[in-house]
N, C-alpha and C positions, 0 to 999 in steps of 0.2 A: 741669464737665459740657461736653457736645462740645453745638456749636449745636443739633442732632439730638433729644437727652437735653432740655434747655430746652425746643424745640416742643413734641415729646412730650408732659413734662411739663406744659408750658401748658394744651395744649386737653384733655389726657387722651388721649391716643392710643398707638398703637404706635409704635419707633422705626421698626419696619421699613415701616410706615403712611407715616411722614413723609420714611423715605429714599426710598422706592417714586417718590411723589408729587416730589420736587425731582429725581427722576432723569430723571421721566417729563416733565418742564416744562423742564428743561435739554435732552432732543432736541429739543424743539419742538413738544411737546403741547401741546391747547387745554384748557383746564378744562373746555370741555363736552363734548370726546372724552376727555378721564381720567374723568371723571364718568358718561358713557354707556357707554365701552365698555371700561374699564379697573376694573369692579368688583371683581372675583375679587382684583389687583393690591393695589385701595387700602384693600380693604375695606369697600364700598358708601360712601366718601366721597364729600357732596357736594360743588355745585358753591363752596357758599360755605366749606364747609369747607378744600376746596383750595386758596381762593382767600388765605384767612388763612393757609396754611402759608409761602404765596407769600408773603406778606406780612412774616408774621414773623421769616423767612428773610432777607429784605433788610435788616428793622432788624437783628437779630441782626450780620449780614457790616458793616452800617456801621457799629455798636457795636463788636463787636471792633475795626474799622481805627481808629476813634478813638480805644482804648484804647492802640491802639499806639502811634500818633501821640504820644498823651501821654506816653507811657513812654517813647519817644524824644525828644521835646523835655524833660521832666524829665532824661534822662540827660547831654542835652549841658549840662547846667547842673553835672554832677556832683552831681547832689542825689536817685539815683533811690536808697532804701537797701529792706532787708526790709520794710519799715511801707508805704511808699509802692506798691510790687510788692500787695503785702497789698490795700491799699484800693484800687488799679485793675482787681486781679482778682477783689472782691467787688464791686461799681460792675457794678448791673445794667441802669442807664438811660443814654441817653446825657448826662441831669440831674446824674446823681451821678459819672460819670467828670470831667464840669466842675468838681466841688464839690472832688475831689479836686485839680483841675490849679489850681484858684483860689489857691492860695498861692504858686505857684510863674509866675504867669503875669508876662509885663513890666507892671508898674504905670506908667498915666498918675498924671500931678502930685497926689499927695494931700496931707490934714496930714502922715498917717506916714513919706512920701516927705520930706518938706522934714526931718522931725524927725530923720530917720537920717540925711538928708546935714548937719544942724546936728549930728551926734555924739551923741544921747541916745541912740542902739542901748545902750552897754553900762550905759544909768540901763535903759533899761526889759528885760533881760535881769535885771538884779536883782529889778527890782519883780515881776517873775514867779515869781523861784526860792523866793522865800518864805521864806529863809533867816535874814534879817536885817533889821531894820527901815532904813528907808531916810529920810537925810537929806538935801536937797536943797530948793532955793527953788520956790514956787509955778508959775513958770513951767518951769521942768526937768522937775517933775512931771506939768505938762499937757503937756508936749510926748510926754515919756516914754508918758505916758497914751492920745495919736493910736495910738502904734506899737504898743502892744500892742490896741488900740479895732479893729487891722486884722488884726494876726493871729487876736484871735477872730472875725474878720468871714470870714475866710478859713477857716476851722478846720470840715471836712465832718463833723466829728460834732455840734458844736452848730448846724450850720445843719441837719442831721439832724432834732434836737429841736426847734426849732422849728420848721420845716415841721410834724415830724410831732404839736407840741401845736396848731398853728392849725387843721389840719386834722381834728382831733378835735373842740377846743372852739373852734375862732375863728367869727367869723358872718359874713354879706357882707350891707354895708348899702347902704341909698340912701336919700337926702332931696333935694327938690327944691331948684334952687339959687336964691338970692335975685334974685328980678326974671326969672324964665327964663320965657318964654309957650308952653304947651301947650293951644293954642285947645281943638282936641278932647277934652282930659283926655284922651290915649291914655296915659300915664302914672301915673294920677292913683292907680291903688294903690299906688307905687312911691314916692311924696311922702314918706313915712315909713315903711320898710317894713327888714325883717332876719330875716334865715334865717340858720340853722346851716350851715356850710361843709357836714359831713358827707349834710348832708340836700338841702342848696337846688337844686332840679330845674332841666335843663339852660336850658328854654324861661325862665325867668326869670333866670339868668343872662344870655341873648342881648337881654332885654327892655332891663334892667338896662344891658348895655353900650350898648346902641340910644341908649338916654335920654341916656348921656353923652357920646355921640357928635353927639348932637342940642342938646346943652347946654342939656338941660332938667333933668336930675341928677348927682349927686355919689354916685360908689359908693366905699366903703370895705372894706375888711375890717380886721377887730380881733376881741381877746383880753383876759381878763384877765393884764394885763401882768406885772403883782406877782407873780402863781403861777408865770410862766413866767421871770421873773428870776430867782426864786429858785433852779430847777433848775437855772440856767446857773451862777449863784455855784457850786453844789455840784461843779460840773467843775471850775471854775476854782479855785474858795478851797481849802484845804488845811489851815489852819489861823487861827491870831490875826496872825502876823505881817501886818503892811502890811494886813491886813483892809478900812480904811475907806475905803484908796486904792484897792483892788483892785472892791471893791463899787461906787465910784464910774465906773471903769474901766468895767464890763459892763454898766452904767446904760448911759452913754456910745456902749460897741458895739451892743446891742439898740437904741436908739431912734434912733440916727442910720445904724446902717450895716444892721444883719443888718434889720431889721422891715420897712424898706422896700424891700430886696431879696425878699425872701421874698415878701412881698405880692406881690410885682409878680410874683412862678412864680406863688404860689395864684393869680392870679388869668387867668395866662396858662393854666395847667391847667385850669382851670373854666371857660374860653374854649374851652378846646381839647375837651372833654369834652361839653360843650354841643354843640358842632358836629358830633362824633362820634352822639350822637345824635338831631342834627334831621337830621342826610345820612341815617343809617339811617332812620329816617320816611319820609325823600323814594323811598328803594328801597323801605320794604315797598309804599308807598302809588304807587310805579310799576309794580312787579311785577304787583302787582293790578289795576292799569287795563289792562295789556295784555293780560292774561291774560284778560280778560272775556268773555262765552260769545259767539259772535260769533253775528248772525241769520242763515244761512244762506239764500238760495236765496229773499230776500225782495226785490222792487221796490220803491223807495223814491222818494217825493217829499220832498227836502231841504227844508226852508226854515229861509234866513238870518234873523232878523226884524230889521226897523229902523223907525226912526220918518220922519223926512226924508226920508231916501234910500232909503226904500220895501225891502220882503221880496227879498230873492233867492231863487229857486226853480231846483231843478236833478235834473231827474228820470232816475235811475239804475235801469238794468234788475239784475236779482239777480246779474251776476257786477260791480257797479259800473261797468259802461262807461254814458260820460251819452248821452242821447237827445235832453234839451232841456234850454236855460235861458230864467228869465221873470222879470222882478221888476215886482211888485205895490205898490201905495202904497193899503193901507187904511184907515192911520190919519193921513191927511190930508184927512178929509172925509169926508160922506156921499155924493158922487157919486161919491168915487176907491173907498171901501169896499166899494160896489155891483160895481162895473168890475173890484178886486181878486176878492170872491167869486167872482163871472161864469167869471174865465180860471182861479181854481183848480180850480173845476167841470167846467170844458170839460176842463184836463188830465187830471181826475181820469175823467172819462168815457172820453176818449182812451186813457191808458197802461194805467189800472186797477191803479194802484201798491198791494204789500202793507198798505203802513205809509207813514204821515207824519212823518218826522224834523222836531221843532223844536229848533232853539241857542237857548240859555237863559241868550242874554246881554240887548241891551235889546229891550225890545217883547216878550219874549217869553210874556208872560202874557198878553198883549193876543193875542197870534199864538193860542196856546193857544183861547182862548175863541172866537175865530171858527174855526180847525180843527173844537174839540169840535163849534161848531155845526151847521159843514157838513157832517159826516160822521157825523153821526144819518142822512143819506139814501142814505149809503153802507155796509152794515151787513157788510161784509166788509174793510171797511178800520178799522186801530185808528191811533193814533200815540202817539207817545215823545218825553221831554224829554231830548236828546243835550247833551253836552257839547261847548262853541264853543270854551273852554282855547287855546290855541295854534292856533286856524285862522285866526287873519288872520294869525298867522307864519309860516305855511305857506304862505298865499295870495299872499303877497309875496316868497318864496325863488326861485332861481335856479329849484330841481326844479320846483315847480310851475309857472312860465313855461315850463319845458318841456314839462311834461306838458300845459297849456293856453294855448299862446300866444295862441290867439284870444277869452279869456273876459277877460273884465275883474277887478280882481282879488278885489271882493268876493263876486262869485260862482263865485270857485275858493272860496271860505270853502263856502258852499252844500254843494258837491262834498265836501269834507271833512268836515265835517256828517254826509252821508247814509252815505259811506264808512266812519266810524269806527262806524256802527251794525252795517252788514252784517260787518265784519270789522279789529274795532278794533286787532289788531296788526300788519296792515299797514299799514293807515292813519298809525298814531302814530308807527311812526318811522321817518315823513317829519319830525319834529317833532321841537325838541329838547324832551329833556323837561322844562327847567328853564319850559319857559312856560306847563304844564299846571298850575301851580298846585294841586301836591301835597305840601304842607306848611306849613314854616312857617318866615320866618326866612331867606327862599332869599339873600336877598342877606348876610346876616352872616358868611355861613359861607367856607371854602375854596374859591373856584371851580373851583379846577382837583383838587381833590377830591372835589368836589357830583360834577363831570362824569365823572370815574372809576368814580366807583361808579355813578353812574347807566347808561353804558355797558355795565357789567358786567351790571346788571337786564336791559338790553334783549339784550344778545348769550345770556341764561340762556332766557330767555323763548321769541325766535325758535328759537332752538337744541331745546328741548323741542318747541316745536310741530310743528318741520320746514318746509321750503319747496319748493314745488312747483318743480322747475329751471325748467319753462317758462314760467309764468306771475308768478314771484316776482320783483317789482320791484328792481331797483338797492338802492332805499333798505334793503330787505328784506334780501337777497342779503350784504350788508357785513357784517350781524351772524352770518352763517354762518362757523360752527369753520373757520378756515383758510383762508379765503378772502382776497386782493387785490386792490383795485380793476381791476386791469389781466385777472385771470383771470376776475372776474365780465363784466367785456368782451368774452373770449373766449367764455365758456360762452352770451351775450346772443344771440353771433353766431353760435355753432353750434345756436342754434334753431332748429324740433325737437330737441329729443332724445331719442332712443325707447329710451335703455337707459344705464343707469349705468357700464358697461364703455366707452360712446365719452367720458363724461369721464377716464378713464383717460390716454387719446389727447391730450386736452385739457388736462390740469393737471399739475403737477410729482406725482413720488409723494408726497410731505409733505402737499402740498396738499390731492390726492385722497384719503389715507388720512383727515385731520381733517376734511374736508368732506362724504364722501359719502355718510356713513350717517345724514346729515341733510339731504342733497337729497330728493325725493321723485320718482318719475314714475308720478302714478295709473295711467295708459292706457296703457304702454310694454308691449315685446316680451317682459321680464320680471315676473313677479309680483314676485316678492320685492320689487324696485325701488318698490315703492308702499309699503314697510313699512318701518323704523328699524332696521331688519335689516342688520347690519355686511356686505358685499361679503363680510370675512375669514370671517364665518359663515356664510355659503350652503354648503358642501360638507355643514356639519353639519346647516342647516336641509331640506336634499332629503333627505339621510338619512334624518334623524327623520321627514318627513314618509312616506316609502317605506316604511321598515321598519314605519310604523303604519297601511299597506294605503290611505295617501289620495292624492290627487292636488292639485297645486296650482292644476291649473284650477279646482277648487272653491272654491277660497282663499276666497269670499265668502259661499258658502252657507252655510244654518242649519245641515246635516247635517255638513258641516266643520267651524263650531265646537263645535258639542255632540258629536261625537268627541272635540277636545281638551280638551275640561273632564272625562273620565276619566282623562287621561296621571297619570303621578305623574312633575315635572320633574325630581324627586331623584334617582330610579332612570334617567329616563333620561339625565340626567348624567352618571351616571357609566358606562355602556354604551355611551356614544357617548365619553367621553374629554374630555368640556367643562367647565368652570366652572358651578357650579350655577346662580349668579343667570346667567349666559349663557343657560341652556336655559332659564330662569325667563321671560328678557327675551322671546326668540326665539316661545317660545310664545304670551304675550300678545300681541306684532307678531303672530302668525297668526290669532290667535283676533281680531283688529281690526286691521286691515290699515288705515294711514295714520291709527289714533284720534288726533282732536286731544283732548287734556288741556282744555283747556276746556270742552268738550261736558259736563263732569259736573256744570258750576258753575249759580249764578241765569241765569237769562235775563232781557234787559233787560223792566222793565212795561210792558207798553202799557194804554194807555188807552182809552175812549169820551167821557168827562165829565171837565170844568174842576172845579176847588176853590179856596176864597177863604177867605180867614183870618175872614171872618164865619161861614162853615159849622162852623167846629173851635168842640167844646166842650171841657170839662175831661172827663179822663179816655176822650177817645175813641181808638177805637182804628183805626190805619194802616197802611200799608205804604207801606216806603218802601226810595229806593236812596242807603247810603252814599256822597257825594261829596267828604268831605275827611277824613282823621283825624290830628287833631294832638294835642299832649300833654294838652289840658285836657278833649279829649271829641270828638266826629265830628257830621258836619253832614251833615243827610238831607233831601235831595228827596223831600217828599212831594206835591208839586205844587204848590206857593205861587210868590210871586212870587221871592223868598230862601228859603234850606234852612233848616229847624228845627237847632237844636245839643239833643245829647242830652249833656249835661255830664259829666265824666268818675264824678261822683258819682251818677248815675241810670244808669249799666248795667250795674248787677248790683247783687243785693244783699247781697253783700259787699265787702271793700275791692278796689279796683280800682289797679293799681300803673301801670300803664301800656293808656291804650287799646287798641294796638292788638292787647293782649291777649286780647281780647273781638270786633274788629270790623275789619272793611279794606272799604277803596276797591273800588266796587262790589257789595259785596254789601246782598242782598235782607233787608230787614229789618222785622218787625212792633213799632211802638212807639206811645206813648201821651200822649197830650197831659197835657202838665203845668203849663206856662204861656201864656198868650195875653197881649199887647204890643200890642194894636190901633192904639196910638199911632204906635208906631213898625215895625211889621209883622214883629214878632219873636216867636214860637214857641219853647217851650224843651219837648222830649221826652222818654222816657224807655225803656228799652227793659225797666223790671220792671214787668209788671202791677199796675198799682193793688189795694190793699185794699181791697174791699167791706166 
C-alpha cells in the first residue's frame, strides 16, 4: 500500500481526503484555514483530524527511510535475500523494522561473540539442524548453547510471540521496596498492587513509574513463563533429536536475553501510551478552559487574596483596561479588617463594579466570606470564585512587565484574575498552559510534546473565535492562521484599520490568504470584515445577498436575519456555483455577524452567599463549576475552601470508561453530596441523583 492507502485506511477516510489534505499543508496551509475554508476540498475535515493525517504522514515518510536504511545496510553485508525484503516490507512500526535489523546489526562483546570467535559456530549450526545427535564435552556445549541463546534472541518472529503473549496475558506489578520512606503514603495502593498489561489504565502506569523513580517502588512485569516456553520450543524443536539440549537452550534465550528485552519495550510502550493519553487530558481539559463563555461588557473588582501580604485589588472597567489598584490586609486583625472593609466600600461606591472576582488560591474563603458579607448592601453586585492557575507566572513574564511596568508584581496577579473572567481567552494565552493545572502527571510526560499539542488547542481555539485586528493583543495575534511575529508588528503599527483589503498591502499573499478570514473589524468601512466570511467569498456573498432583494447595511437587523432563515443554502449553492457547506458557512456568518462560539456555552456562577462544609448535608443538592478532569473523576467548585471530587464511579449510572466522557473543564454542573470528611475538609460528590 502507498503511504496514502495506510492513512486512509487508519483513520477510515478517503484517499482523495488524505491526498487533498497533504497537498494543501505542503503549499503552506494552516490546519485552521484547511479546516475553515477548505471544507468542500477535505470533506468537512477537522482540525484535529487534519492534524493526525500531518502526523501520520511524517511517521509513515520516516518508517519507510528506515526501512531503507536497513535494507541498505543489510545489503552491504551481502545478507539482504527474498525472506529479509519480505520482513522489512511487512514491518509496519518502526519497532518491528528494528526486530528485523536486530540479527544483522554489529554486536558489542557478548557470550555468543567470544563463542564464535573460540570456533563453536559450526557445534552450534549442528545443534540446530536437528539432524543428528551431537557429541561433544559440557563445555562446547555451553558455548555452542550462547550462540544459538542469541540467534533466538534476535529471531523477529519469536520476539513477535512474546511481545505479543505478555501483552495479552503478562501483568505490570509494583511492591514497595524494602526500607523506602513514603511519609505521605502517596503510594501506598501501589505497595502490593498488579494489573493486567491489557487492561492497566495510563494514570497508574505514570503513578507506578513516579514511585520508582522516587525509590519508593519496584515495578515489574511478568507472565506465566512455562506457557510461554513452551510456544517457543514448538518453533524451535522439530523433533527428538538433541531435544534436551535444545529445551535447555530456550530456557537459557527466554530468561536471560528475550524476557528482559521485551520487558523493557512493554514497558517503554505503556510509558509511551500513558503519556499519550494524559497529554490528551491536558488538551481536552485546555480546550475547555479557553473556550469558556467570557462575561461580556461586565466591570470587575479583582481581588488577589493573601494572608501576610495583604488582598490585591485591581479594578477593571468592562473592556479590562485598569482604573485602580489597592491591597487590603484583612486578616491581620481587627483594626486592619475594619480599614480593609472601609477602602473595598469606598471603591465599591466609587466605580460600581458588575462582579467581584476572587482567586481561589490562599485566603480565599476567608476573602469569600467577607465579599459575601459586604455586598448584601450592594444588591446589584454578585461575585465569582476565578481561577489564580498560572497568574503569578504571568505576573512575573517579560509581557506582563510590559503591559505593567508600574504595578508591582503581585498585583499584575489581581489584573489577571479579573481579566480571565471578562474574557478568558485572551487572557490565558498570555500563560503557558502547562501552569494551569489541567491535568495530571504534567511533569512525567514528554515536554516537548505536552507543549505541541497544547499549542495546537490554543492556535484551534483563538482561530474559531477570531480576533479583532485592532484590539487583539500580540499574545493573541500569534496563534492566528499564518501569522509572524515580525507581520503581527506590522499590522500593531498600521492601527487603525478600517478594512481587511489594507492588510492585503500589509502581509505577503500566503500570509494574507491564512490569516484574514480570521482577523475580524467590527466597526470597519466593510461589513463583511466583521464576519468569518473568507475575502475569496465576498463576490458570492454580495450576490446572494442582492439577488435575495437585502441590503447589507442591514446586516444586524432582526428583519435581515429572519429573511435568511427562509433561504434553502442547497439551492442556492448551486445557482450561485459554490460549495454547499461554503453557502452553509456564509449564511450563518450573516445571520450572526462576528458570533463567538462561546456564547452558547455555561456562563461562569455568580454568587451572593458563602458556603461551609458544615452547611452540606448527605444527599443535598448543588451546583457547581467543573475545575479539574482527570482519569479517576473531575473536581468541582462548589464554593468550599477545596473542590469536592465526583469519582469516576458516581457520574453516571452506568459504567463510565473514561471521564471525560461525561464532563470538561468549566462546565456547569448540578451534583449531590455523597460524602462529607469534616476532619479533613473533603467532600466526595456525585453527579446521579440519589434514590429516595
Amino acid at each position: 500500500m502507498t503511504i496514502t492507502e495506510k492513512i486512509a485506511r487508519s483513520m477510515g477516510l478517503k484517499e482523495e481526503q488524505v491526498d487533498t489534505v497533504l497537498k494543501l499543508l505542503d503549499e503552506g496551509a494552516t490546519i485552521p484555514f484547511i479546516a475553515r475554508y477548505r471544507k468542500e476540498m477535505t470533506g468537512r475535515l477537522d482540525e484535529d483530524q487534519i492534524r493526525e493525517i500531518g502526523q501520520v504522514h511524517a511517521y509513515q515518510l520516516n518508517l519507510t527511510e528506515r526501512r531503507e536504511a536497513v535494507s541498505r545496510l543489510i545489503e552491504e553485508k551481502g545478507m539482504l535475500d527474498d525472506n529479509v525484503k519480505a520482513a522489512l516490507e511487512a514491518a509496519d512500526t518502526l519497532a518491528a523494522v528494528e526486530d528485523v535489523y536486530r540479527p544483522f546489526k554489529e554486536k558489542r562483546k557478548t557470550k555468543a561473540t567470544e563463542a564464535i570467535a573460540k570456533g563453536y559456530g559450526p557445534l552450534a549450526e549442528q545443534i540446530r539442524a536437528q539432524k543428528e545427535p551431537v557429541q561433544a564435552d559440557p563445555e562446547a556445549l555451553e558455548q555452542a548453547g550462547f550462540i544459538i541463546a542469541e540467534e533466538l534472541s534476535d529471531d523477529a518472529g519469536i520476539r513477535k510471540l512474546v511481545r505479543e503473549s505478555l501483552e495479552k496475558n503478562g501483568f505490570i506489578a509494583s511492591k514497595k521496596k524494602k526500607d523506602a520512606v513514603d511519609e505521605k503514603g502517596t503510594y501506598e495502593m501501589y505497595y502490593e498492587f498488579s494489573d493486567p498489561i491489557r487492561k492497566v489504565p495510563g494514570y497508574r502506569v505514570l503513578a507506578m513509574e513516579r514511585g520508582e523513580k522516587e525509590k519508593v517502588l519496584t515495578v515489574s512485569v511478568s507472565m506465566d513463563a512455562e506457557d510461554l516456553e513452551q510456544q517457543v520450543r514448538k518453533l524451535v524443536i522439530h523433533g527428538d533429536v538433541n531435544r534436551q539440549l535444545l529445551e535447555n537452550i530456550v530456557h537459557d534465550a527466554l530468561t536471560r536475553l528475550i524476557l528482559p528485552s521485551v520487558r523493557r519495550e512493554i514497558r517503554s510502550s505503556l510509558r509511551e501510551k500513558a503519556c499519550e493519553t494524559a497529554i490528551h487530558g491536558f488538551s481536552v481539559n485546555l480546550e475547555n478552559i479557553l473556550m469558556t463563555r467570557p462575561l461580556r461588557g461586565k466591570s470587575v473588582l479583582a481581588w488577589d487574596p493573601g494572608y501576610g501580604h495583604g488582598c490585591k485589588l485591581a479594578m477593571l472597567d468592562e473592556n479590562g483596561g485598569l482604573m485602580t489598584t489597592e491591597v487590603v490586609y484583612p486578616f491581620r486583625g481587627k483594626g486592619d479588617e475594619a480599614r480593609a472593609e472601609a477602602r473595598t466600600r469606598q471603591l465599591l461606591d466609587q466605580y460600581h463594579p458588575d462582579l467581584v472576582v476572587i482567586g481561589n488560591g490562599t485566603a480565599s474563603r476567608e476573602s469569600e466570606a467577607l465579599i459575601a458579607r459586604i455586598i448584601r448592601d450592594y444588591p446589584k453586585i454578585s461575585y465569582v470564585i476565578g481561577s489564580e492557575a498560572g497568574a503569578s507566572v504571568y505576573s512575573a513574564s517579560p509581557l506582563a512587565k510590559e503591559e505593567f511596568p508600574d504595578l508591582a508584581v503581585e498585583t499584575r496577579s489581581a489584573v489577571s484574575i479579573g481579566r480571565r473572567v471578562q474574557d478568558p481567552l485572551s487572557e490565558l494565552v498570555k500563560i503557558d498552559p502547562q501552569s494551569l493545572g489541567i491535568g495530571e502527571y504534567q511533569h512525567d510526560v514528554p515536554q516537548k510534546q505536552l507543549k505541541e499539542a497544547l499549542d495546537f488547542v490554543t492556535d484551534k481555539a483563538v482561530n474559531r473565535v477570531g480576533v479583532n485586528v485592532n484590539t487583539g493583543s500580540p499574545s493573541l495575534m500569534k496563534h492566528v492562521s499564518g501569522l509572524t511575529k515580525p507581520q503581527i508588528a506590522k499590522i500593531i503599527k498600521a492601527r487603525p484599520v478600517s478594512s481587511r483589503r489594507e492588510l492585503a498591502d500589509i502581509l505577503p499573499a500566503k500570509a494574507y490568504e491564512q490569516s484574514v478570514g480570521f482577523l475580524r473589524i467590527p466597526d470597519g468601512s466593510e461589513p463583511l470584515d466583521a464576519t468569518g466570511i473568507h475575502p475569496e467569498s465576498y463576490d458570492f456573498a454580495r450576490r446572494f445577498v442582492a439577488d435575495n432583494g437585502l441590503d447589507l447595511k442591514d446586516l444586524r437587523s432582526q428583519a435581515f436575519k429572519e429573511a435568511l432563515k427562509k433561504i434553502n443554502p442547497v439551492r442556492e449553492a448551486r445557482r450561485l456555483g459554490v460549495g454547499t457547506d461554503t453557502m452553509i458557512d456564509i449564511i450563518r456568518e450573516l445571520r450572526n455577524p462576528g458570533l463567538d462560539p462561546r456564547d452558547s456555552l455555561d456562563a461562569p456562577i455568580l454568587k451572593k452567599d458563602v458556603l461551609s462544609i458544615e452547611d452540606l448535608h448527605q444527599n443535598m443538592e448543588l451546583q457547581g463549576t467543573i475545575r479539574n478532569v482527570t482519569s479517576f473523576g473531575a473536581f468541582v467548585d462548589i464554593g468550599l475552601h477545596d473542590d469536592g471530587l465526583v469519582h469516576i464511579s458516581r457520574m453516571a449510572d452506568h459504567f463510565v470508561r473514561d471521564p471525560k466522557d461525561v464532563v470538561h473543564t468549566g462546565q456547569i454542573v448540578k451534583v449531590w453530596v455523597s460524602d462529607i470528611d469534616l476532619k479533613r475538609g473533603r467532600v466526595g460528590l456525585s453527579l446521579v441523583a440519589p434514590k429516595h
